[in-house]
C-alpha positions as CSV (number, residue, x, y, z in Angstrom):
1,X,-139.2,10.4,100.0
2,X,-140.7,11.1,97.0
3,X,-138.3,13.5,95.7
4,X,-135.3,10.7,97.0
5,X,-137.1,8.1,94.7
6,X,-137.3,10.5,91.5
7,X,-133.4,11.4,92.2
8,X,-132.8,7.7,92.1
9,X,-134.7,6.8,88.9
10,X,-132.7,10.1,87.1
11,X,-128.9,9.0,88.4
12,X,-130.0,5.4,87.0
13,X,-131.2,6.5,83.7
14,X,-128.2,8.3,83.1
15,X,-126.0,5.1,83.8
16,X,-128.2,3.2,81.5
17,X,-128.1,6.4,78.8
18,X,-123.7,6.5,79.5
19,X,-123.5,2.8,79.0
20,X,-125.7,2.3,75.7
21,X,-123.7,5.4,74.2
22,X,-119.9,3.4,75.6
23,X,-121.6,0.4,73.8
24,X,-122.2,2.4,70.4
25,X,-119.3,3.8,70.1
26,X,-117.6,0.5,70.7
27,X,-119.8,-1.1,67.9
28,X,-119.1,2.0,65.6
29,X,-115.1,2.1,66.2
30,X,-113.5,-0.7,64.9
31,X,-110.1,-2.1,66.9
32,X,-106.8,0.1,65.6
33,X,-104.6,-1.6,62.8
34,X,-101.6,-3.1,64.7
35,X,-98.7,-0.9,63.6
36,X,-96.4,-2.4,60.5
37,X,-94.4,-4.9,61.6
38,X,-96.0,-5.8,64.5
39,X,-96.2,-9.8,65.1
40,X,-93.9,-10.2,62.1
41,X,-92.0,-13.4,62.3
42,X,-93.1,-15.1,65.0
43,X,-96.7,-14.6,64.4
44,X,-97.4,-12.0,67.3
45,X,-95.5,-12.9,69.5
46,X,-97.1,-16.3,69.4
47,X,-93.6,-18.4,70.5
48,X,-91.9,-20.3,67.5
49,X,-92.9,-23.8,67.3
50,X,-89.7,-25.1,65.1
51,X,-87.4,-22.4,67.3
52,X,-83.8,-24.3,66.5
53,X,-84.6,-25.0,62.7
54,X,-84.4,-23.5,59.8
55,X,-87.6,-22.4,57.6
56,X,-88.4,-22.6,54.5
57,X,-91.6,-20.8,52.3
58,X,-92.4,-23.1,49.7
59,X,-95.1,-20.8,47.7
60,X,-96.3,-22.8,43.8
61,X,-98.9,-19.5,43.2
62,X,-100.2,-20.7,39.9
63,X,-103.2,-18.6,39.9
64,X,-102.2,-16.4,36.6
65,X,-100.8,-19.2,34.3
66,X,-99.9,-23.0,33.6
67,X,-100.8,-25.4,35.8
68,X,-98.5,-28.2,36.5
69,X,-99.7,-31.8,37.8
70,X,-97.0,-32.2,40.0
71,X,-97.3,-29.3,41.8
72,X,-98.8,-30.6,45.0
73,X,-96.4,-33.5,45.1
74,X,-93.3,-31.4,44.6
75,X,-94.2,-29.5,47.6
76,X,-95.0,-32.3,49.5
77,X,-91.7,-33.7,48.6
78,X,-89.9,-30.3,49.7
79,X,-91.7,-30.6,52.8
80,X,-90.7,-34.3,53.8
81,X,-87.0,-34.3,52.8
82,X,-86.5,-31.0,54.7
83,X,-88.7,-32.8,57.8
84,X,-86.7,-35.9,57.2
85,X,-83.4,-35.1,57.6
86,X,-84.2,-32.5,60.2
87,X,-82.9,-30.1,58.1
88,X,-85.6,-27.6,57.8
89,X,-89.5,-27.6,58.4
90,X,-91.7,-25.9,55.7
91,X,-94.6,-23.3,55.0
92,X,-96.3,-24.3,52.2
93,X,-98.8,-21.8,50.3
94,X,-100.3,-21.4,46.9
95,X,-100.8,-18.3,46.6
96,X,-98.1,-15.1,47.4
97,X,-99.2,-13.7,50.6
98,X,-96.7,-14.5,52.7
99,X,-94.3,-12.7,50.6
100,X,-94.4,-9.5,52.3
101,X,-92.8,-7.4,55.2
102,X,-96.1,-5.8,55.6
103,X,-98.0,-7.4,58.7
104,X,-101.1,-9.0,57.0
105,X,-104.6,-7.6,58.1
106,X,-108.3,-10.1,58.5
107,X,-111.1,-9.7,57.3
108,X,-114.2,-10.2,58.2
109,X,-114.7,-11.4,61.8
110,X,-110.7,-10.4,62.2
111,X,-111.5,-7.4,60.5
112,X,-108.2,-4.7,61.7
113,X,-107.1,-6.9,63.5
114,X,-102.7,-8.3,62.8
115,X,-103.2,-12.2,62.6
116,X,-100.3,-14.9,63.0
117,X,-98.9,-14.9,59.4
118,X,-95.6,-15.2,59.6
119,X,-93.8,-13.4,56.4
120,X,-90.9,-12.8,55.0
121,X,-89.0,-11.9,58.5
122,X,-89.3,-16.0,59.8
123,X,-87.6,-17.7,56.6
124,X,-84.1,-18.3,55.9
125,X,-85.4,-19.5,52.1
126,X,-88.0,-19.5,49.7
127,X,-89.2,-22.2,47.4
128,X,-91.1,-21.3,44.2
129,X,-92.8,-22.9,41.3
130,X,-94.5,-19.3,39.9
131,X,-96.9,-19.3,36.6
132,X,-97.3,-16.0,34.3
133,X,-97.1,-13.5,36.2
134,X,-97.8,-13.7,39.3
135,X,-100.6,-12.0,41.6
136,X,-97.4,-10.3,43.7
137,X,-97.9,-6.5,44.1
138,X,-94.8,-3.7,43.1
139,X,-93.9,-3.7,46.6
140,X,-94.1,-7.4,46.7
141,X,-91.9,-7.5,44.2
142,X,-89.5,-5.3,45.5
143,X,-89.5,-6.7,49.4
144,X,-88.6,-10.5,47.3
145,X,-85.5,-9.1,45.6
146,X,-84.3,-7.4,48.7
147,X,-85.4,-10.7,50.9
148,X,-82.5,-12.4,48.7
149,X,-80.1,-9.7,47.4
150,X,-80.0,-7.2,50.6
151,X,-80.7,-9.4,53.6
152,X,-78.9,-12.7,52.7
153,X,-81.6,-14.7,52.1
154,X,-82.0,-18.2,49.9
155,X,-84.2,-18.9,47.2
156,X,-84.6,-22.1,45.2
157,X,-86.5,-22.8,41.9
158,X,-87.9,-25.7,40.2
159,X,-89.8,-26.3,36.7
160,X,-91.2,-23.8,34.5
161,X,-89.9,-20.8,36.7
162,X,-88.2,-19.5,33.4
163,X,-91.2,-18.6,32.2
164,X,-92.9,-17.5,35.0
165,X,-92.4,-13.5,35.5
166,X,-91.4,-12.4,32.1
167,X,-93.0,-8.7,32.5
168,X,-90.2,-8.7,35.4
169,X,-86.8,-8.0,34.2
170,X,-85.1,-8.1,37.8
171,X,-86.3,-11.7,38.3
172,X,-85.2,-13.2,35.2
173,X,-81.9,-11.2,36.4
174,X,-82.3,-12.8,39.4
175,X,-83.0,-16.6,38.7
176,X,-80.5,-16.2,35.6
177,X,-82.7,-16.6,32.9
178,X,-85.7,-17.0,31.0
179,X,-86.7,-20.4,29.4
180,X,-86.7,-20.6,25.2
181,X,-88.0,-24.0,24.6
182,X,-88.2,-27.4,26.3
183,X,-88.4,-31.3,25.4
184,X,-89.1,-34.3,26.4
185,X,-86.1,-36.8,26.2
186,X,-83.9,-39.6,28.2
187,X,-81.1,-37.5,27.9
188,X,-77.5,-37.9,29.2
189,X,-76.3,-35.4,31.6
190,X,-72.8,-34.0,32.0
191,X,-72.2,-33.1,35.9
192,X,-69.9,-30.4,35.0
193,X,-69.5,-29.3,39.2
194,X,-69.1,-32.3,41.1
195,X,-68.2,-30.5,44.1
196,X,-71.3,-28.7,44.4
197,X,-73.7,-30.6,47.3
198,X,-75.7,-32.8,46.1
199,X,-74.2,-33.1,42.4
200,X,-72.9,-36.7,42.7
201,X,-76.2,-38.0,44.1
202,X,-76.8,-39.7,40.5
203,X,-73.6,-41.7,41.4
204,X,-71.1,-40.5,38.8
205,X,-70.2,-37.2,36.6
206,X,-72.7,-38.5,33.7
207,X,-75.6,-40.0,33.8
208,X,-79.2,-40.7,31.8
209,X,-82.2,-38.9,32.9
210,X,-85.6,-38.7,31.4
211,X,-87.9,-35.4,32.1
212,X,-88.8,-31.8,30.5
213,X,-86.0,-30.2,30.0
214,X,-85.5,-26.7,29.7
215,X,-83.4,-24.7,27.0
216,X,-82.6,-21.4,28.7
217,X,-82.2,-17.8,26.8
218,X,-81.4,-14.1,28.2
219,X,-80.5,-13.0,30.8
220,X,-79.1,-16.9,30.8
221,X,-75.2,-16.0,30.6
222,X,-72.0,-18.2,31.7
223,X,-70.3,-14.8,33.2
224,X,-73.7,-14.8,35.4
225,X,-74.6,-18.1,36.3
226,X,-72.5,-21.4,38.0
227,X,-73.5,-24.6,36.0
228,X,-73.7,-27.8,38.0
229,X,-75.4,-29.8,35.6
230,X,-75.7,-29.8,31.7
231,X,-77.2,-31.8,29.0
232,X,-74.8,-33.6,26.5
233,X,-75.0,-32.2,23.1
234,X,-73.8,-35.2,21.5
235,X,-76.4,-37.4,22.6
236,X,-79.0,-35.7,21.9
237,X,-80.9,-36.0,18.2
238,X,-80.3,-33.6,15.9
239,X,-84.2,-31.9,16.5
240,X,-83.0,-30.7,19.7
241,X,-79.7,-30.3,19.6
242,X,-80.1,-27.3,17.0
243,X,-82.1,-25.5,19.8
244,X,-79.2,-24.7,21.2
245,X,-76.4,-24.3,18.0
246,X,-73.3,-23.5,20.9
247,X,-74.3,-26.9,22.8
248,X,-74.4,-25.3,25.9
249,X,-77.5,-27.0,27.8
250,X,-77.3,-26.1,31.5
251,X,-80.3,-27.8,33.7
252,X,-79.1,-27.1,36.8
253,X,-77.1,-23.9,38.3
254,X,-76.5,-21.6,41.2
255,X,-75.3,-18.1,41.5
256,X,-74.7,-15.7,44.2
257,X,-77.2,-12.7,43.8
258,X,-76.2,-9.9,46.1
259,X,-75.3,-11.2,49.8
260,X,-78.2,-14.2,49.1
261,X,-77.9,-17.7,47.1
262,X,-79.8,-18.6,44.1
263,X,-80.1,-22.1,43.4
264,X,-82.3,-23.2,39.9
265,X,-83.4,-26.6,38.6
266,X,-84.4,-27.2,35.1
267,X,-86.5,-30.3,36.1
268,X,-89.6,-31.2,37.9
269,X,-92.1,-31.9,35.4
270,X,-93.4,-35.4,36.2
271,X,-94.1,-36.9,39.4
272,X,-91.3,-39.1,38.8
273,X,-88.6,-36.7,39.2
274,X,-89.8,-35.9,42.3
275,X,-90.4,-39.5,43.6
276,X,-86.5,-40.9,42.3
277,X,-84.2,-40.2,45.6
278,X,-81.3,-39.0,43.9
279,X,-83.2,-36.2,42.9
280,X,-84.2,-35.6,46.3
281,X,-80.8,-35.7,47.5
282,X,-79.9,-33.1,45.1
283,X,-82.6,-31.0,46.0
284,X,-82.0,-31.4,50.0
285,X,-78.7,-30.4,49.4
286,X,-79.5,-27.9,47.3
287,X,-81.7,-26.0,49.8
288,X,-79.6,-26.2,52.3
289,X,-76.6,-24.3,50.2
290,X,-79.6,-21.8,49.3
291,X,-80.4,-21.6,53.3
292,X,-76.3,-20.5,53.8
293,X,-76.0,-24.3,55.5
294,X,-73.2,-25.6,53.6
295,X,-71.1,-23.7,51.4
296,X,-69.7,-24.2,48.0
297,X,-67.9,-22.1,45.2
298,X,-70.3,-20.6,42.4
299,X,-67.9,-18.6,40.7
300,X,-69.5,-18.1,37.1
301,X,-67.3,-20.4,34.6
302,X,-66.9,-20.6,31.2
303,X,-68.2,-23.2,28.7
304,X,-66.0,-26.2,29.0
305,X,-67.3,-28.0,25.9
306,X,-65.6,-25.1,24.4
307,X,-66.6,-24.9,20.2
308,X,-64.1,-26.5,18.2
309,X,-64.4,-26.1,13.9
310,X,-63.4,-29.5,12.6
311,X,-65.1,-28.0,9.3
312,X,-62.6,-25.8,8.8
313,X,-59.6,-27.9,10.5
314,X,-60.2,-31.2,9.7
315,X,-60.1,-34.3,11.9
316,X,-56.1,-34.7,13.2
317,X,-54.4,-37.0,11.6
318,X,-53.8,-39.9,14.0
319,X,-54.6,-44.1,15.0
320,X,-58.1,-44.0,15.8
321,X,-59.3,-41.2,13.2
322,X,-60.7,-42.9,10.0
323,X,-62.4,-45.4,13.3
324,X,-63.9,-41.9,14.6
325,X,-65.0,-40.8,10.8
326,X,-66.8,-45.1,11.0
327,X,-68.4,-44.9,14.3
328,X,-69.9,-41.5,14.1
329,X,-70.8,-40.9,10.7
330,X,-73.2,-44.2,11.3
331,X,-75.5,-41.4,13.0
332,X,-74.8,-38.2,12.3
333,X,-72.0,-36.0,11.1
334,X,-68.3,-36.5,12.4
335,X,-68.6,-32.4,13.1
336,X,-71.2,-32.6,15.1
337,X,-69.9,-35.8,17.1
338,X,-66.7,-33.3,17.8
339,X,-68.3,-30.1,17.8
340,X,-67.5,-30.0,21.7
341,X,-64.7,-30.6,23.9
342,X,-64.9,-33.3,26.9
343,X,-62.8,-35.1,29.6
344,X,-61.8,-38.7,28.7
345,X,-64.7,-40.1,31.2
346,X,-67.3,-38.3,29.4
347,X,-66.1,-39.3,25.7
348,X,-66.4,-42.7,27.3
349,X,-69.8,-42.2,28.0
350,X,-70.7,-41.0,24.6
351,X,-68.7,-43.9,23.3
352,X,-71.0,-46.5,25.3
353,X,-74.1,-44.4,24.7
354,X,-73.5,-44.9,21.3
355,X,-72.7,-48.9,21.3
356,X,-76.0,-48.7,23.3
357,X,-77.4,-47.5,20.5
358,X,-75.9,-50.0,18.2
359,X,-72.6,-49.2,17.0
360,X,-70.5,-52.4,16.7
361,X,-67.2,-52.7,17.0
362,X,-64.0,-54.4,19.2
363,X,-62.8,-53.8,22.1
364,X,-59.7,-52.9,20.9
365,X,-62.1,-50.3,18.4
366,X,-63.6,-48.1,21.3
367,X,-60.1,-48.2,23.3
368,X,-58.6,-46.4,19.9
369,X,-61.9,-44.2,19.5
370,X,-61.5,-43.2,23.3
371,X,-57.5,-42.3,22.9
372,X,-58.2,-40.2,19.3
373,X,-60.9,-38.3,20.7
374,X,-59.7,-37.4,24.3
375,X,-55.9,-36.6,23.0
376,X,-57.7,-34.1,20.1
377,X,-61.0,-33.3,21.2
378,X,-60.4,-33.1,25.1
379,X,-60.5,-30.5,27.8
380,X,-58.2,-27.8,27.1
């Protein structure tokens, strides 16, 4: 009996000795990293909340440079115009994690464990207001070109991207250019692409708008980029207008970049541009065209205010032409006035932005004006 009691107290003192050591080595072995991959998109396997819509990363990681006030509101805006007009529902992040094909790891009491970020793999487009540059890694980097150029993939950008990522050739090839200079101004703007989505939603193919605007240098290039929008030359003062001495002011573009869509707006640097609905409706339609929704024709074209030399040619001879030398020479100089070439609507516009500004004159004047300047100094 004795000896059957001892056996006992043996067989359950090696149990107790097994499971402390199972324990222990559970404590001491932490859970294998899911493999690469694993959980991407969907967020392991979780099922897709938003599964017939498309989705949008709207990232502003600001954490290496300028810090714009309107940064919260723009993404905010992004978010509710995409929500709605059921058009797309949006991630938004400050910071660049999500830019990745790499499944993301926890920390801490996730420690090796895959948790439900969905990256790269779930979005049809991205939506970035960057600063410096960046806190992206190499492969970051690389896995974001590809995301656009290689898979297909959208990507939009607002304000100050062209001066976001200037250590980074390949982005400023990318978003088609690097930022120069910018100012503040109620500027008239030239729709140069009405056809594009969203480009008439100011209501005509020249109107005034008042923000930051950008002046854009290299990579910035005609044969690479399609302009939608551009600021009129002539209606700027002369300050600004010598920033750019060609008069080519583009504030709004797209270009195709690989298989994927690139689609870049100048503005965005007040809380009022984001809050006036026209602009919304630009950017709506805008992001969809990135996202592959609607389609449109972004063949690079030339500049149509092509450069004329009245310096060296003279003003033609013609009725309305010592009216021009009047009404123009009241501001500034008749070369600059004609420096550019434009349809007949838009020399009306700078005709009427000048009476706005108080050039007098009859009726009969500015009918004369309009004839001299779109029969010599039209589109070609």
């Amino acid at each position: 009996m004795r000896r059957l009691l001892l056996l006992g107290s043996f067989v359950a003192a090696l149990m107790v000795v097994s499971l402390g050591t199972t324990s222990m080595l559970a404590q001491a072995t932490p859970p294998a990293p899911q493999a690469p991959g694993q959980g991407r998109g969907g967020g392991q396997g979780q099922p897709d909340p938003w599964p017939n819509s498309k989705k949008l990363l709207a990232v502003a990681d600001v954490q290496s440079g300028f810090h714009h006030d309107s940064i919260s509101h723009a993404l905010a805006t992004v978010e509710q115009i995409g929500r709605k007009a059921n058009a797309y529902v949006t991630m938004i992040r400050t910071d660049s994690q999500l830019i990745t094909k790499s499944q993301i790891i926890g920390k801490d009491r996730y420690e090796g464990r895959g948790v439900n970020a969905r990256t790269l793999d779930y979005y049809d487009a991205i939506f970035m207001l960057p600063s410096g540059f960046g806190t992206m890694t190499e492969q970051q980097r690389k896995e974001l070109l590809a995301f656009v150029h290689d898979e297909g993939k959208g990507l939009i950008v607002g304000h100050a991207t062209g001066v976001a990522f200037t250590d980074w050739p390949e982005y400023g090839e990318m978003v088609g250019g690097y930022m120069d200079s910018e100012f503040n101004a109620d500027a008239r703007i030239i729709v140069e692409d009405p056809a594009f989505p969203g480009a008439m939603a100011f209501g005509g193919t020249s109107f005034m708008f008042n923000d930051q605007h950008p002046v854009f240098k290299a990579p910035y290039s005609r044969d690479k980029v399609h302009v939608i929008m551009r600021l009129d030359p002539a209606a700027l003062d002369e300050k600004n207008r010598a920033r750019r001495p060609d008069g080519d002011f583009p504030v709004v573009w797209a270009k195709q970049y690989g298989k994927g869509r690139v689609f870049n707006v100048g503005w965005g640097h007040p809380d009022t541009t984001w809050d006036n609905p026209q602009f919304q409706t630009m950017m709506l339609e805008g992001i969809k065209w990135a996202m592959g929704v609607t389609r449109a024709d972004v063949t690079p074209k030339p500049f149509p205010g092509k450069t004329v030399n009245p310096k060296a040619d003279g003003l033609p001879d013609g009725a309305g032409k010592a009216l021009v030398e009047d009404l123009c020479g009241s501001c500034h100089s008749v070369e600059e006035a004609v420096a550019t070439r434009r349809s007949e609507r838009d020399w009306k516009d700078v005709i009427q932005l000048m009476v706005d500004r108080g050039a007098t004159g009859s009726e009969d004047d500015f009918k004369a004006i309009l004839s001299y300047l779109a029969k010599n100094y039209g589109l070609k």
